[in-house]
Structures are given as C-alpha cells and as structure tokens.
MARKOL-120921 format. One record per residue (C-alpha): x, y, z. Coordinates in steps of 0.2 Angstrom, whole numbers, plus 2048, in hexadecimal, padded with zeros to 3 digits. Layout:
BEGIN
<r east="X" north="Y" up="Z"/>
...
//
This chain:
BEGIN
<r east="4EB" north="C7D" up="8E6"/>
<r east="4DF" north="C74" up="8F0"/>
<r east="4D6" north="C7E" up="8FE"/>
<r east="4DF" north="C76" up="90C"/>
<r east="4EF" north="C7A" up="904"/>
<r east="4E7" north="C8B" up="901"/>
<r east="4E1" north="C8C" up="915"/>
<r east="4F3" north="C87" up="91C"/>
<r east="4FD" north="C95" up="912"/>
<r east="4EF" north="CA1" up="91A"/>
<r east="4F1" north="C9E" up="928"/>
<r east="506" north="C9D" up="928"/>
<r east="503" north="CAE" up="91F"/>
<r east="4F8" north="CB3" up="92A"/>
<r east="506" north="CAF" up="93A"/>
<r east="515" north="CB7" up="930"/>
<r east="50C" north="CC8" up="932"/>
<r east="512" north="CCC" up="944"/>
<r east="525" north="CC9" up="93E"/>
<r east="520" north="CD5" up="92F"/>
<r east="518" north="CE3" up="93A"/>
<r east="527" north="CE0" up="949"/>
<r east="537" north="CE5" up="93A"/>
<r east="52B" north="CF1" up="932"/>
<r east="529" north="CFB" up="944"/>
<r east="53C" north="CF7" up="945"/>
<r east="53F" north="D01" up="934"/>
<r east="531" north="D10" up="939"/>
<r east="53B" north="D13" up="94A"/>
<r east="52B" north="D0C" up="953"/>
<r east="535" north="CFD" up="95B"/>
<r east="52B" north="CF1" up="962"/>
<r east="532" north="CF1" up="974"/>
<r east="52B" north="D04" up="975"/>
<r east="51A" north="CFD" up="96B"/>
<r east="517" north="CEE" up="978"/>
<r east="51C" north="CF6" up="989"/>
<r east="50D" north="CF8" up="994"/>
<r east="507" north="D08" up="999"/>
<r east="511" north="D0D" up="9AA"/>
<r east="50D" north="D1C" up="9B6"/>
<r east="516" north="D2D" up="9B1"/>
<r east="523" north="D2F" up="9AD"/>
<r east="524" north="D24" up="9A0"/>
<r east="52F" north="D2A" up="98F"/>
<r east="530" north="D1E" up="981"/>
<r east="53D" north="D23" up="976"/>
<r east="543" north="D19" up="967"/>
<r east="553" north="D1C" up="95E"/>
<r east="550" north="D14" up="94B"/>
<r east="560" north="D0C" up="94A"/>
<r east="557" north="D00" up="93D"/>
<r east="551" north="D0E" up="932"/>
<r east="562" north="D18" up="932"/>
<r east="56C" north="D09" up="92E"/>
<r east="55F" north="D00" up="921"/>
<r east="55F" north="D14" up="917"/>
<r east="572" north="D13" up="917"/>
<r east="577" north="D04" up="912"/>
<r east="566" north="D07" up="904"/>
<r east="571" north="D18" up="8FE"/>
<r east="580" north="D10" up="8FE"/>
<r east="57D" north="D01" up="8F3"/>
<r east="56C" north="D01" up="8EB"/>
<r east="569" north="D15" up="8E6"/>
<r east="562" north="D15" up="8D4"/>
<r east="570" north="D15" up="8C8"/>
<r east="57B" north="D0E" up="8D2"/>
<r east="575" north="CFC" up="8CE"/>
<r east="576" north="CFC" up="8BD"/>
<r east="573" north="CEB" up="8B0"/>
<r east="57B" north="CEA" up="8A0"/>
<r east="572" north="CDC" up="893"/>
<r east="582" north="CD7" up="888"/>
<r east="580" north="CCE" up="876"/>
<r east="58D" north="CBE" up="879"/>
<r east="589" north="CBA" up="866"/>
<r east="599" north="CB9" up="85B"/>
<r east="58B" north="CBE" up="84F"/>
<r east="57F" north="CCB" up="854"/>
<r east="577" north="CD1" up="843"/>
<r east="566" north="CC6" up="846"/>
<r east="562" north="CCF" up="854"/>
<r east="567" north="CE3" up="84E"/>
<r east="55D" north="CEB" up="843"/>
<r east="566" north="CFB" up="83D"/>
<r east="572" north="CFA" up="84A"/>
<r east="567" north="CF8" up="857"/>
<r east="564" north="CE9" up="861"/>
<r east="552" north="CE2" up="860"/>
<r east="552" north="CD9" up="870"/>
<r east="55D" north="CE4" up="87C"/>
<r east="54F" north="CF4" up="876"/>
<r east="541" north="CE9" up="87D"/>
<r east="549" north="CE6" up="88D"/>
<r east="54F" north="CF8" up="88F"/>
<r east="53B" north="CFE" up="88A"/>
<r east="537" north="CF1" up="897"/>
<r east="540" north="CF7" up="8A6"/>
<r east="53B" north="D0B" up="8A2"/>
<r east="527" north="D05" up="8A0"/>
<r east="52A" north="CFD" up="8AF"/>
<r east="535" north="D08" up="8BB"/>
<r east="542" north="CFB" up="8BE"/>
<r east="54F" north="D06" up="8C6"/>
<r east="545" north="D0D" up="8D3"/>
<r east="53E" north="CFF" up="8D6"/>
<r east="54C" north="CF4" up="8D9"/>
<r east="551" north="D01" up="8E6"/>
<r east="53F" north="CFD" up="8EF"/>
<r east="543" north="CEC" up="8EF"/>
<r east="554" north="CEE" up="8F8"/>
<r east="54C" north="CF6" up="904"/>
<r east="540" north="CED" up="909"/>
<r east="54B" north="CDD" up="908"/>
<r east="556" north="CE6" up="914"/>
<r east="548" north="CE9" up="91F"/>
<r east="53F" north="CD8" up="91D"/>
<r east="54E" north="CCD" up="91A"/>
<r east="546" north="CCB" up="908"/>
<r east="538" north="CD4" up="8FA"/>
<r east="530" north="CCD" up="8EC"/>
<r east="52D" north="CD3" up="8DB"/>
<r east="51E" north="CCC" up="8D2"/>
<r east="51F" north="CC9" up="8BE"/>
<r east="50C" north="CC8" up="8B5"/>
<r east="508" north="CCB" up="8A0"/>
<r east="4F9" north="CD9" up="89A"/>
<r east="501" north="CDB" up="886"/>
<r east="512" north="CE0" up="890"/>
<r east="51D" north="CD9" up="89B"/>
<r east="518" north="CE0" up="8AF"/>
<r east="51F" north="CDE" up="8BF"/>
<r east="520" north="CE7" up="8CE"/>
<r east="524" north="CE6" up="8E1"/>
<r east="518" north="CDE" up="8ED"/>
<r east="519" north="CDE" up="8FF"/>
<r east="521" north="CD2" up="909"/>
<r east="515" north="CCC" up="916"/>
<r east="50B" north="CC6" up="907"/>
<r east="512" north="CB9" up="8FF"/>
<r east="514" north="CA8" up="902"/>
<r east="522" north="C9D" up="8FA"/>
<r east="51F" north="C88" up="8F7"/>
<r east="52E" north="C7F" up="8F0"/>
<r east="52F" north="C6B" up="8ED"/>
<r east="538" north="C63" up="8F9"/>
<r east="547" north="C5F" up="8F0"/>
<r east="55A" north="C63" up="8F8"/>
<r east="559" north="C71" up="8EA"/>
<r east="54C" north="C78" up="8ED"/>
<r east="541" north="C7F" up="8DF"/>
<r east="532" north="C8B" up="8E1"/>
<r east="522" north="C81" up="8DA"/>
<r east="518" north="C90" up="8DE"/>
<r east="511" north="CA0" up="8E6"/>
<r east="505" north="CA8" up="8F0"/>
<r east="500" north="CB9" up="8F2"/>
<r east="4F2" north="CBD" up="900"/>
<r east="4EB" north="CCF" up="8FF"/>
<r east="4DB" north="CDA" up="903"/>
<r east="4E0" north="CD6" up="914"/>
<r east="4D6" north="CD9" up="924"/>
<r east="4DF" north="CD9" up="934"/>
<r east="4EA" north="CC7" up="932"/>
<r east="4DD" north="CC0" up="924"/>
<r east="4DE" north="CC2" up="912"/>
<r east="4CD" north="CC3" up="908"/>
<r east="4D8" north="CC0" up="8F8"/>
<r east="4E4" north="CB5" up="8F1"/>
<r east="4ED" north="CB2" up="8E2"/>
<r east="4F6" north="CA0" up="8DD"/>
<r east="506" north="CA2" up="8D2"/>
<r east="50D" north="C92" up="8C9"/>
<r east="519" north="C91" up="8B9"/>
<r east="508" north="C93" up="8AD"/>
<r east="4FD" north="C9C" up="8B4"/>
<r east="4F3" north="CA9" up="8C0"/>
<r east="4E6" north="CA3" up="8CA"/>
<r east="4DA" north="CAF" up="8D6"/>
<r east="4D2" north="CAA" up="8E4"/>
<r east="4C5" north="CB3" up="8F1"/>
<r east="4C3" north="CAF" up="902"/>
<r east="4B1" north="CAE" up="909"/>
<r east="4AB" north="CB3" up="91C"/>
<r east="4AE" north="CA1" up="922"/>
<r east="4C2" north="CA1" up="91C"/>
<r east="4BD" north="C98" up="90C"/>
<r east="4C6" north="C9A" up="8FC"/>
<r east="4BE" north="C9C" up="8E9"/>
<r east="4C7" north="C9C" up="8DC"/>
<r east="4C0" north="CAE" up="8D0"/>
<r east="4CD" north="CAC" up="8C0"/>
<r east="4DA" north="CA5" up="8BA"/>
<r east="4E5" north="CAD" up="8AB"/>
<r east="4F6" north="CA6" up="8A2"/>
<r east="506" north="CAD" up="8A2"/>
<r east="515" north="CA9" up="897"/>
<r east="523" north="CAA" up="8A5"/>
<r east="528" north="C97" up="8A4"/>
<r east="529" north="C97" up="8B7"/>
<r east="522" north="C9F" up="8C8"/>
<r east="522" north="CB2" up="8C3"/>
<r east="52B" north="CB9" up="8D3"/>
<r east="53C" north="CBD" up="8D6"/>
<r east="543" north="CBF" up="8E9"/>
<r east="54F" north="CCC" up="8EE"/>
<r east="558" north="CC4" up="8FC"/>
<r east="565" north="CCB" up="907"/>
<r east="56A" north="CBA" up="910"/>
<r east="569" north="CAA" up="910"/>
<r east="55D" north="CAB" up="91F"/>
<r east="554" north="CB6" up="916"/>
<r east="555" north="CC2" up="927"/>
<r east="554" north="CD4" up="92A"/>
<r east="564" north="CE0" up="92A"/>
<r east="562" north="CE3" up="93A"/>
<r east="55D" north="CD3" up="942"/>
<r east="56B" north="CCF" up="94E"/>
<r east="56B" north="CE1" up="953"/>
<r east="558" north="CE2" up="958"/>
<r east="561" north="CDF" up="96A"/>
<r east="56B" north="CEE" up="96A"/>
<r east="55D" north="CF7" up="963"/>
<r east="551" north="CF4" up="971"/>
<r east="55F" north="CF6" up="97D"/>
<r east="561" north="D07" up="976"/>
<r east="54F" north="D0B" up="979"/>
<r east="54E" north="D06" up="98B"/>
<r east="55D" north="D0F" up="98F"/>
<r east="559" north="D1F" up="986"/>
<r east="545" north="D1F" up="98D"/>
<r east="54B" north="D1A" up="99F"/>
<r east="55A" north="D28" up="99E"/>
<r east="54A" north="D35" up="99B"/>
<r east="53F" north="D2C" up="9A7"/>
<r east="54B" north="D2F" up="9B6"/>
<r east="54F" north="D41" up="9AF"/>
<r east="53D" north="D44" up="9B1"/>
<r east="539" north="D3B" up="9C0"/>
<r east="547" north="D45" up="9C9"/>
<r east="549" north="D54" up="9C1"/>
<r east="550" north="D62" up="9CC"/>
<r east="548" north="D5A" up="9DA"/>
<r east="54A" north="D4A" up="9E1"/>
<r east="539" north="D47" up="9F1"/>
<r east="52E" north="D50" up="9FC"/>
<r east="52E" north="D4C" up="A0A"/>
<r east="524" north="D50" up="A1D"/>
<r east="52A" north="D5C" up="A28"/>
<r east="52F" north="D52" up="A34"/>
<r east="538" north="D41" up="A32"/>
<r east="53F" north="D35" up="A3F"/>
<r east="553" north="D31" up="A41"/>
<r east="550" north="D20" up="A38"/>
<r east="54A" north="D28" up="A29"/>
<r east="559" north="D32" up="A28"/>
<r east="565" north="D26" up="A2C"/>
<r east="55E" north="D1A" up="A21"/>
<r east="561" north="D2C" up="A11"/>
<r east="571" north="D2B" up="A17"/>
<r east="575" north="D1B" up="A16"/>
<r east="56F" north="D19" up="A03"/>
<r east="579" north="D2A" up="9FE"/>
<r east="56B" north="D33" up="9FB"/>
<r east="56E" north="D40" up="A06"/>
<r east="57D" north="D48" up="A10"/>
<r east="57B" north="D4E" up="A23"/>
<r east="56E" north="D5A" up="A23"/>
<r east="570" north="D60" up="A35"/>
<r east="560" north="D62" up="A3C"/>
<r east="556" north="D56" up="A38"/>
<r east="545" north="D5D" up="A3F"/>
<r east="546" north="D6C" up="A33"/>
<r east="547" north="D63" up="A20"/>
<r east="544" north="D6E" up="A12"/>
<r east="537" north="D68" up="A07"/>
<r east="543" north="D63" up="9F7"/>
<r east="552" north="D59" up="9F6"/>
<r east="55A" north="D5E" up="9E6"/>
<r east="565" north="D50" up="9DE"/>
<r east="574" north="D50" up="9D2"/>
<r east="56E" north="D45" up="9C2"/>
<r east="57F" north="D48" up="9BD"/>
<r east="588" north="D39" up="9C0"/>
<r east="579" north="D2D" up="9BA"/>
<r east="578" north="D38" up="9AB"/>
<r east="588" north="D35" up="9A6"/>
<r east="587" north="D23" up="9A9"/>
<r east="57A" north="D20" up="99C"/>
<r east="582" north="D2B" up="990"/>
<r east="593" north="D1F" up="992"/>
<r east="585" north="D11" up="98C"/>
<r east="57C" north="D18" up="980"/>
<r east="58E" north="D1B" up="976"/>
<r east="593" north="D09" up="979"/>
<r east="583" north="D02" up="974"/>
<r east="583" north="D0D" up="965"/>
<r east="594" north="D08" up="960"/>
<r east="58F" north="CF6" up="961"/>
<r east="581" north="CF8" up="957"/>
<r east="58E" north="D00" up="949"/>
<r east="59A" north="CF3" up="94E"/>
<r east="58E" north="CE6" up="949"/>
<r east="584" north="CEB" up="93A"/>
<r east="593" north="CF3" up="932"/>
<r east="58B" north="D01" up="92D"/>
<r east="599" north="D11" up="933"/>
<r east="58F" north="D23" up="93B"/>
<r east="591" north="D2C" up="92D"/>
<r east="58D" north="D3D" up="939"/>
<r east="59E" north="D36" up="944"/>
<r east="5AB" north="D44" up="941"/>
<r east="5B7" north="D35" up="945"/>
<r east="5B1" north="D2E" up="935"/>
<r east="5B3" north="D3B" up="928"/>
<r east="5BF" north="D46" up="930"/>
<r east="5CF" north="D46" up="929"/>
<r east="5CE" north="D37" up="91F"/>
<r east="5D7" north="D34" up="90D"/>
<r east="5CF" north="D29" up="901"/>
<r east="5D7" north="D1A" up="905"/>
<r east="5D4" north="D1C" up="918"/>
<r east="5C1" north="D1F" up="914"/>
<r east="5C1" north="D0F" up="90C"/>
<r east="5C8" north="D05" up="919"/>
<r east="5BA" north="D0B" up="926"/>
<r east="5AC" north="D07" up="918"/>
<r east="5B4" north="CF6" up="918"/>
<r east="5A9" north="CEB" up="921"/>
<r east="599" north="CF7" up="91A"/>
<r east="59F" north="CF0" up="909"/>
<r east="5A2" north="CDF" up="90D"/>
<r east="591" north="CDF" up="913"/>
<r east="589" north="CE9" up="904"/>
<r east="594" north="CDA" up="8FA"/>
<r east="58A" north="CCC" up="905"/>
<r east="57A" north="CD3" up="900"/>
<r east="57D" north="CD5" up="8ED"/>
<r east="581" north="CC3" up="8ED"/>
<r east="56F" north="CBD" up="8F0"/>
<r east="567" north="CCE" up="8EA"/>
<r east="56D" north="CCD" up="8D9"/>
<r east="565" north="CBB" up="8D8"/>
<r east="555" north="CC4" up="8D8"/>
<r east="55B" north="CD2" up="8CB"/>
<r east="561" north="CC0" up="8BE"/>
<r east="54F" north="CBC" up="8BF"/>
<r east="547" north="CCB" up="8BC"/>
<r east="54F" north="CC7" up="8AA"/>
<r east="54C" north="CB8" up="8A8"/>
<r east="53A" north="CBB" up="8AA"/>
<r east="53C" north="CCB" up="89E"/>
<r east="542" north="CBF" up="890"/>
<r east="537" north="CB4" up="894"/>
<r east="529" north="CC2" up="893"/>
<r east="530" north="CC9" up="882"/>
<r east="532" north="CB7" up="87A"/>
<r east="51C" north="CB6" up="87C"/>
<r east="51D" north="CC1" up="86C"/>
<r east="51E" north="CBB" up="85B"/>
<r east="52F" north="CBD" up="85A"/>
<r east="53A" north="CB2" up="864"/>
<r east="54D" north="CB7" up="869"/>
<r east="55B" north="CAD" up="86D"/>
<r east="55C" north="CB5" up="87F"/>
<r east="56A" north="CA7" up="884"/>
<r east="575" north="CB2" up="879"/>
<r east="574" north="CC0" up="884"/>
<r east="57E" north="CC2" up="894"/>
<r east="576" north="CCA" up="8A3"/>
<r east="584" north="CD5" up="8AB"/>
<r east="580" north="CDD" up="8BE"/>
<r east="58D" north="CEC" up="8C3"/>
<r east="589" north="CF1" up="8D6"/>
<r east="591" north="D03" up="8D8"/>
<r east="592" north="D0A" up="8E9"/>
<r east="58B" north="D1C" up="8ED"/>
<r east="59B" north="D26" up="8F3"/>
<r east="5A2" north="D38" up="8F3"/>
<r east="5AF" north="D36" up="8E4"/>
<r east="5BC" north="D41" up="8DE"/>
<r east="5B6" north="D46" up="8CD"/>
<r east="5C5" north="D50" up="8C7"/>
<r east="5D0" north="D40" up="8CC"/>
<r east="5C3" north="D35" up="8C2"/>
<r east="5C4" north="D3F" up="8B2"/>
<r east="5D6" north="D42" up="8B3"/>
<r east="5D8" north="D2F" up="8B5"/>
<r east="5CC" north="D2D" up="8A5"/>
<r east="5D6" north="D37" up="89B"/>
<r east="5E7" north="D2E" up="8A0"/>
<r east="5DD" north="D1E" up="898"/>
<r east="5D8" north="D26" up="887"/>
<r east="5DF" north="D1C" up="879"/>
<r east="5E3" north="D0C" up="886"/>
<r east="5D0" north="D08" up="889"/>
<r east="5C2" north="D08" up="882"/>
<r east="5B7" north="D18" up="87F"/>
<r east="5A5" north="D0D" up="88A"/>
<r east="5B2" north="D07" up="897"/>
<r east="5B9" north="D19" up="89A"/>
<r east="5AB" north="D1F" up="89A"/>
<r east="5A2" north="D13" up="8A8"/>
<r east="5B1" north="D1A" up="8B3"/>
<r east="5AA" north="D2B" up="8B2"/>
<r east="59D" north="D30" up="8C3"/>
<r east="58B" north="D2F" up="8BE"/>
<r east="58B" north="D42" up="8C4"/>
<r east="595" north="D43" up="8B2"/>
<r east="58E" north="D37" up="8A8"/>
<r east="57D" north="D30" up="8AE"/>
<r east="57A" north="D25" up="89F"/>
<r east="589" north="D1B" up="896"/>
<r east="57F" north="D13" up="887"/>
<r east="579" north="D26" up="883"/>
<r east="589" north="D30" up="883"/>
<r east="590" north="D22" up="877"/>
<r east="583" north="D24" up="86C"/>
<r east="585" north="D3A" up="870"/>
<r east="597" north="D38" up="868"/>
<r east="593" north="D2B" up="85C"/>
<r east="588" north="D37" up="855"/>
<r east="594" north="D46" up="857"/>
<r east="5A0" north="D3D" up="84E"/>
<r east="596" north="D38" up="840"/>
<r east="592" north="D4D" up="83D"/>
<r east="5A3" north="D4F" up="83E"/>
<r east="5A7" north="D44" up="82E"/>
<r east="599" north="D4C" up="824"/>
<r east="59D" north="D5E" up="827"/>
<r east="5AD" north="D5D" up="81A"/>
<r east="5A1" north="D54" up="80D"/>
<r east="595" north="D60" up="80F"/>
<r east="5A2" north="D6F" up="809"/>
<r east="5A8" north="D64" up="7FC"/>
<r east="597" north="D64" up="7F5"/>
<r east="597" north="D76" up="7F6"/>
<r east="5A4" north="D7D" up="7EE"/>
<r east="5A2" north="D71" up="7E0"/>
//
C-alpha cells in the first residue's frame, strides 16, 4: 500500500462521510430536510416523523432478534470418532467457546441493523492467542477488489481517530497481515506496526442487505421528507393562524374589501367603516386536508417498504393465523431478500473461525463440517397448538427435530435439553441397579 494509494482511499473515505451522516440522521429521526432548511421567520415548526427508525427496529425484531438466527455446525463425516473425544466433538466445542467469548449473537443482531440502516456493516476478524472479531462502523472502511468480472477483495482499509472528515489513523488489511499506519499534520501516512494473522484472506466479512448495498429505506427517503414538510407546514399554518387570522386598521377602503371578498376570505361584513380588529378563521377545512395526506403518504410509505403498522387495528383485529400471515407476506419476502446476502456474511464468519482455530497445533478437517443457517421470524405463536403438534409427532420424528419445533419461550437451548434428557435417562437406568446392589 503505497502512500498514493493510501491518500486516494482517504480522501473517498473522507467523501463517504456525508452519505454516512445523512442515513444515520434518517435512522435518529433527525432527517436531513429538517437539519438543512434555513432558519425562517416565526413560525417555523420542524417536525420529523422517523419513518426510517420505526421500520429499520421492525423489520431488526422481526428477523434478526437474538435467538432467532440461529447456526448449527453439522459433522457430514460417515466417520466422526477422530474429531470426538468422550462424545464430545473437539472442533464443534472450539467454535461454540468462540462465539460465547465473543458475543456472536448479539452481535450479529448489531450488524443487521446497521446493514439495514447503512445498506451494509462490517465485521472485522484480528488473532491475540484467540480468535477476535467484532463490528466496526461503516463509514470507516474502505473495500479494494481486483478488477476481475468476479470480483475478489484484495484488501481493506480501516480509517479511525477521526477529526471532522480526516482520519489521523489507518489500518491496511490483506490476506497475511495487519499493517498500522499514522497520519501526520500535512495528510502523510507512516506506517507504526505491522503484525500476522492466520486467516488465509482479508479478515472482514460484509453483512449486506442488497445487491446495491443500499439502505432499507432508500426509495422511501422521498416520502419521508414529504412527510416532514407536510407535517411542519400543517403546524406552521396552525400557528400562524391560530384563532385569529389579521389585524387590521380601523378604517379600510372599498377596494380592500372587495378584494377579501373576492379571495373568500371574508363574507359581507356590512359596514365596512366599523371593522373589528380580528377576523377569526375556520382552519377546519385545511386541517382536514393535510390530515387526508398525511394518511396517504403514510400508507405509501408502508406500501413501499413492506413493512405493515403494527399499531393499525385493521392489522391485528380479527385476524386468524393464516390471515396474519398473508398481510406479513411482503414483510417476509422482504426479510427473505435480505437473508440472502446477509447470511453470506454470517458463512464467512466461519470460515474465518476455522481458519482461526486451525493456527493451533492441532489441525481439523473443517471441510467435514457443514455450516447450517435457520432464519426464524419473531412472531406471537400459539404455544399450546405447538406442543400439541409436538406431541402428535412423538415416535414419527426425531426427539432434536421435535424439539426445534418448540418456541424459544419453551426451549431456549435445543443442544442442552437433549443433553438434560440424555442425562435423565441415563439416572433412570441406574436406579434399578442401584437396588439390586442393595438387597444383595
């Protein structure tokens, strides 16, 4: 990494950071046609509805909540004995330890939300006598590919420390190493250390949502700000006109009146010599206008992101299971769009984990293992139905695949209620030897 190389992916960096802020303020409910608009005379109302927000924590409940995403690591070998000791499995134990030091479930619910926000997050992989990785924000990373139709990352940049736009720190990630870099007063880069790492490629995995690698709610940003100007200008005219309309002299000319009158602002006040000081004016009318568009546009914007009002009484109310299923149709096909690309970045995660736990001195066969992603939906469930469905299945299927049927509010943890009933089982069979013993 030369320092012109170095320089240009500042400076691209350095521009990315106004996209960055502008879906951030979006997500915060500080949306940036209410940040930008310059300062008017009274009264001026800026009112922001987070659209962005609401939807990005929805569709983030509904897909990604802890739990719900869960990865199974499965042992594809006709012979699995080289791996076990005592039962166990060697290599699956490592991973499992792995993902606890590290947090793996909440995290990955951090990074579908900040892909969801940012159309994409990253997740960084390093080595300190463990495997490490954690999330890292978006606006600070830089991708390079090769220029092939395929293309394949060749690197990574991370700028950090930052002061306004500029970075006063850098580090370069390839498929061997680590190499830190300071930035000096006049924007030149010095490499400060550079450490190994036994990945076997660029240690970063991206979370996507889309190909584009764009925010949920980028094609509704439109009906977002639309929402906002209607909604401050709504409270704007309320203040500007409320309970009185003008003051006006004592004395006007005909013209003047004529001119009221004509405009339908006024009706005939008789005597146009003696005017009372207010006119009151019936915002009624223009109140109920806006209140028309505010519905419309808000129905668009669920219309469009396919995410349902889950406070709409004409959602919930009334609804069997099956009819609740077909409203949360379009939400699911979208949640099924995004699991596409997203799990991409979960497969990675693993590879680099195998990678991480092959460094040691033992080295396992991790192509004999099958990475298995199960993307469960967050949803009100019927547990007596559930159970009773269970038990229908006892005997038919298998005690691990009945089990997986059960809510997590049941049985949070499949692995450890198999071995909770392997072990009850195994007392069972020694409590007649035990007497046996006894009586003899």
């Amino acid at each position: 990494m030369n320092e012109q190389t170095m320089k240009e992916l500042h400076d691209q960096n350095a521009r990315r950071q106004a996209v960055y802020r502008q879906n951030r303020s979006y997500f915060y409910g500080r949306n940036p046609w209410i940040e930008s608009r310059e300062q008017r005379r009274e009264p001026d109302n800026r009112i922001a509805i987070p659209f962005a927000k609401m939807a990005v924590e929805d569709m983030a409940g509904y897909a990604a909540m802890p739990g719900y995403r869960t990865v199974e690591i499965d042992n594809i070998r006709t012979d699995a004995s080289v791996q076990q000791d005592a039962g166990i499995d060697t290599y699956i134990q490592l991973v499992r330890e792995i993902e606890s030091a590290n947090d793996s479930d909440r995290l990955t619910a951090e990074l579908y939300q900040e892909a969801l926000v940012h159309g994409r997050a990253f997740e960084l992989f390093w080595y300190d006598d463990a495997v490490e990785f954690a999330r890292v924000p978006e606006n600070e990373i830089e991708l390079v590919y090769d220029g092939s139709l395929k293309p394949e990352l060749v690197g990574a940049v991370r700028f950090y420390d930052r002061e306004r736009l500029f970075a006063r720190r850098a580090s370069v990630y390839t498929d061997v190493d680590i190499t830190d870099y300071t930035r000096d007063g006049s924007g030149s880069w010095t490499e400060s250390g550079i450490r190994l790492h036994p990945y076997g490629r660029v240690p970063i995995n991206i979370y996507a949502i889309n190909t584009q690698q764009q925010p949920f709610f980028e094609a509704e940003k439109g009906l977002i700000d639309a929402q906002d100007k209607l909604l401050s200008s709504s409270v704007n005219e309320v203040d500007r006109f409320n309970a009185v309309m003008a003051l006006f002299p004592q004395k006007v000319d005909k013209e003047f009146i004529d001119k009221l009158r004509e405009m339908n602002v006024i009706d005939d006040l008789g005597d146009f010599d003696r005017w009372p000081e207010y006119l009151e004016k019936d915002l009624g009318k223009i109140t109920s206008f806006y209140q028309q568009l505010a519905d419309r546009l808000e129905r668009l914007f669920h219309k469009s992101i396919k995410v349902p009002d889950f406070s709409d009484e004409n959602f919930v109310g009334n609804s069997s299971g099956v009819a609740l299923a077909y409203k949360l149709l379009g939400l699911e096909f979208k949640a099924a769009q995004i699991d596409l690309y997203f799990d991409k970045g979960i497969n990675g995660r693993y590879e680099l984990i195998s990678s991480g736990i092959n460094a040691g001195a033992r080295q396992y066969p991790t192509d004999d293992y099958e990475i298995i992603i199960d993307n469960k939906r967050n949803l009100p469930v019927d547990e007596a139905g559930r159970v009773q469905i269970a038990q229908q299945l006892l005997g038919i299927l298998s005690e691990e695949t009945i089990l997986k049927m059960l809510p997590n509010t049941i049985v949070p943890d499949v692995e450890r209620e198999l071995e909770r009933i392997s072990q009850q089982v195994d007392m069972t069979l020694e409590i007649p030897g035990e007497a046996e013993d006894d009586d003899a």
